[in-house]
FIFI-44141 format. One record per residue (C-alpha): x, y, z; residue in one letter. Coordinates in steps of 0.05 Angstrom, whole numbers. Example, Ala and Ser with C-alpha at 12.3 -4.5 7.8 and 13.67 -1.06 7.14 Angstrom:
BEGIN
PT     px     py     pz residuo
PT    246    -90    156       A
PT    273    -21    143       S
This chain:
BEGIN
PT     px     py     pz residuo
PT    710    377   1381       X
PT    695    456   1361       X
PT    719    444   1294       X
PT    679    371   1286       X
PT    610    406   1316       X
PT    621    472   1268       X
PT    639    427   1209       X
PT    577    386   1209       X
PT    542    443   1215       X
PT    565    472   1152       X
PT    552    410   1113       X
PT    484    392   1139       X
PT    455    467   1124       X
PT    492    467   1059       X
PT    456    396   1060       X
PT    396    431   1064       X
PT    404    486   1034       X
PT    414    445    962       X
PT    356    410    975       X
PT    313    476    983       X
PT    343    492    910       X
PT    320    432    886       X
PT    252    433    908       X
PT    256    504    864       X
PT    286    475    818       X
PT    226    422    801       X
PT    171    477    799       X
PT    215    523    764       X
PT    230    464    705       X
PT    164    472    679       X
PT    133    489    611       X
PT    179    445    558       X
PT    190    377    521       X
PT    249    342    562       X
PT    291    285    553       X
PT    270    251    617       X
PT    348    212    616       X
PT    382    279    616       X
PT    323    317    666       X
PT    346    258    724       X
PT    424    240    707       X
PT    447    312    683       X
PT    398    368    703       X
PT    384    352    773       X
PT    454    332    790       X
PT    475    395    769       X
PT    434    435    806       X
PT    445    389    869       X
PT    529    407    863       X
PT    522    481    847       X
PT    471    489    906       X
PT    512    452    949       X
PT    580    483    939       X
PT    544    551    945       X
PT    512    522   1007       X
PT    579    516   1023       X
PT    609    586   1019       X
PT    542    615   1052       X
PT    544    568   1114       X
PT    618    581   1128       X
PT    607    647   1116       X
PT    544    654   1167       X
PT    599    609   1226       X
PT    649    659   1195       X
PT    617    725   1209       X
PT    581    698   1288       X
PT    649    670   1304       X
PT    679    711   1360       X
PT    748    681   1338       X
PT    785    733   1298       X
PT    808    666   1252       X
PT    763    622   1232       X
PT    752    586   1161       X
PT    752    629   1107       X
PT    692    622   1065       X
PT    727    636   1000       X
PT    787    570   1015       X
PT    738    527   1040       X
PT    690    532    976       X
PT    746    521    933       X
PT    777    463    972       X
PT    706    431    984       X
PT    691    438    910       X
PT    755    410    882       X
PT    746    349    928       X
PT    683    339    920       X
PT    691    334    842       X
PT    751    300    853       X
PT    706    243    890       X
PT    660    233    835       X
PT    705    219    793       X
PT    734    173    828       X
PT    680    130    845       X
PT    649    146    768       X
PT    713    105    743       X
PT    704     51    795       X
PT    624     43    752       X
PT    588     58    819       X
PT    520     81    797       X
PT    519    156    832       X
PT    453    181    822       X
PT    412    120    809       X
PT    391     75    869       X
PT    452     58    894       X
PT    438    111    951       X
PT    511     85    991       X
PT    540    117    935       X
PT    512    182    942       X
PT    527    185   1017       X
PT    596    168   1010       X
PT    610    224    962       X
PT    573    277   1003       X
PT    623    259   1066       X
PT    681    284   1016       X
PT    667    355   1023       X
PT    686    348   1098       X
PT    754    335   1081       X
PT    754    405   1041       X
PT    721    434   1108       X
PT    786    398   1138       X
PT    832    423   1107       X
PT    803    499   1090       X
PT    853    548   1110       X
PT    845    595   1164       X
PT    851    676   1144       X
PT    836    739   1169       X
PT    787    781   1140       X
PT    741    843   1134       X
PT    687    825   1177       X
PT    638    877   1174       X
PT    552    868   1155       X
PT    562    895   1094       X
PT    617    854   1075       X
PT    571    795   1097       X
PT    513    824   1058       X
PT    547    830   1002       X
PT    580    764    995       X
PT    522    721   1024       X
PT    479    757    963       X
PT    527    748    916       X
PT    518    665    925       X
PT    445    672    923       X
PT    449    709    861       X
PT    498    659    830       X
PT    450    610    850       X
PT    389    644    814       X
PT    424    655    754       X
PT    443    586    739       X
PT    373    567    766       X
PT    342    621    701       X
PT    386    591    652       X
PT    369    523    658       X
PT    291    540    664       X
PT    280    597    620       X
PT    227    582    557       X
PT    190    617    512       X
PT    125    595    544       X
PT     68    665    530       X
PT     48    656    607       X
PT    -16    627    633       X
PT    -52    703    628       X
PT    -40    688    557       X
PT   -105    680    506       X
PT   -116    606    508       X
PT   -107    608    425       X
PT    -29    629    428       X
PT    -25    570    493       X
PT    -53    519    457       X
PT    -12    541    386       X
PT     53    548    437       X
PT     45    472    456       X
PT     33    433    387       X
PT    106    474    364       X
PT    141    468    426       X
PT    109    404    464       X
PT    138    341    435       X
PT     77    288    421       X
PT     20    342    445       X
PT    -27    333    382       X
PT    -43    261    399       X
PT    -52    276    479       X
PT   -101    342    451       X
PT   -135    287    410       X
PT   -146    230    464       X
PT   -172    300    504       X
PT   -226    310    447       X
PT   -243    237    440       X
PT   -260    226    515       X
PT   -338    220    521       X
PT   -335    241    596       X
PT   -303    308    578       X
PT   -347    312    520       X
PT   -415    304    554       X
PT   -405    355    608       X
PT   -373    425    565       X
PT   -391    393    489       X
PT   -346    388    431       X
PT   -275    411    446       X
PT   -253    473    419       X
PT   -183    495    456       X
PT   -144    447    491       X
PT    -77    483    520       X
PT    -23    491    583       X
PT    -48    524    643       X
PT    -24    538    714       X
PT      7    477    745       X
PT     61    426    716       X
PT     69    418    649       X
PT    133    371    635       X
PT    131    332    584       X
PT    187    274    574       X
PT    206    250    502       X
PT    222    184    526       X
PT    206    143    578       X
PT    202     62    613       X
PT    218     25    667       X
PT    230     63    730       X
PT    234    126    690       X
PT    203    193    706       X
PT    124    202    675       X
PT    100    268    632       X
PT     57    313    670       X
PT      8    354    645       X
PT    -53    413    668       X
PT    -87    430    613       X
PT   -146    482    605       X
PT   -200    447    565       X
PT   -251    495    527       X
PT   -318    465    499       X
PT   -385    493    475       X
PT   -418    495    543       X
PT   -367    504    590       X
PT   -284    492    613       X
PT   -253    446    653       X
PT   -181    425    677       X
PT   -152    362    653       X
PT    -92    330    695       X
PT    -60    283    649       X
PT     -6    241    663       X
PT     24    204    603       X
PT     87    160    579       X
PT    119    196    516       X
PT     44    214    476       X
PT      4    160    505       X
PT    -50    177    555       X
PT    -38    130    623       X
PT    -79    180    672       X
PT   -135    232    667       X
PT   -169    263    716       X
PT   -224    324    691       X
PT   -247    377    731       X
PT   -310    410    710       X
């Protein structure tokens, strides 16, 4: 019953834990063109598996290191048992054409029971258990966890302290379809009428994803935009389907 209560345990906070990266994860993904297919079916996924096998290793470590057992599961087994499984189980059900990530939800669940087995079946070792052991391999994982966080979100974006000339030339080069949104900006008569003719339209603080494709149930482009006229600025919140406007709401 020990083994069942402490088991859960690990996989509900590494549960949680991967769901805390990917709440990161959606700020931090900010500032680009993306492929909206790849941003739901690849991206996300992947930072949902790495933060949850690292989840992993820092929860069993944590039950590890308060255990008053002299063996108990060794972190370092039951992450690679748990990960092996758990890939293991996706592609199993992948070949049986169960849709993982999309809405069939029973799917999911199912595959996020397998790491339980590699809890299971974790061997039992003994170990250095001093703090700065602990500190050092519980920062390690975070670290790990950063640095494939930074790789997948790092652009060339100047920064929103930038001059509002090198934003706005930033997004038409890197911002797939952002001359026509810019345009439908300068075109709109309510913007217009309350700072004048439109003279810098470019990225400011807030989210600033833009998909190259998108329909059906698909995920929508957002956009914050600092809008500079003759007589005053505003912020624009656009939301938009590839380059075409669906949303705008100005702040003057």
């Amino acid at each position: 019953m020990r083994k069942l209560i402490r088991g859960l345990g690990i996989f509900l906070g590494s549960l949680l834990y991967a769901l805390i990266w990917l709440r990161i994860f959606y700020f931090s993904y900010n500032y680009r063109s993306a492929e909206s297919l790849d941003y739901v079916v690849i991206l996300f996924p992947f930072i949902f598996i790495v933060s949850f096998s690292l989840g992993l290793y820092i929860n069993a470590l944590i039950f590890w290191f308060f255990s008053k057992r002299e063996r108990d599961i060794f972190p370092s087994a039951l992450l690679e048992r748990s990960v092996i499984v758990f890939v293991l189980s996706i592609c199993i059900v992948a070949v049986f054409g169960i849709d993982i990530f999309g809405i069939d939800f029973w799917s999911l669940g199912i595959i996020l029971l397998f790491p339980l087995a590699g809890i299971k079946v974790a061997s039992h070792s003994q170990t250095n258990k001093t703090l700065k052991h602990f500190g050092k391999e519980f920062s390690s994982a975070l670290l790990i966890n950063l640095f494939f966080l930074m790789v997948v979100c790092i652009n060339d974006f100047p920064g929103v302290n930038a001059p509002v000339e090198a934003r706005q030339k930033w997004a038409y080069r890197e911002l797939y379809a952002y001359s026509s949104i810019a345009d439908y900006i300068k075109k709109d008569k309510v913007i217009t009428r309350n700072i004048g003719q439109i003279r810098f339209v470019a990225p400011t603080k807030g989210r600033n994803l833009l998909f190259r494709i998108g329909a059906g149930n698909m995920v929508t482009s957002e956009l914050t935009l600092e809008v500079v006229g003759e007589k005053g600025t505003g912020i624009a919140y656009i939301t938009a389907m590839g380059g075409y406007v669906q949303d705008i709401s100005f702040e003057y």
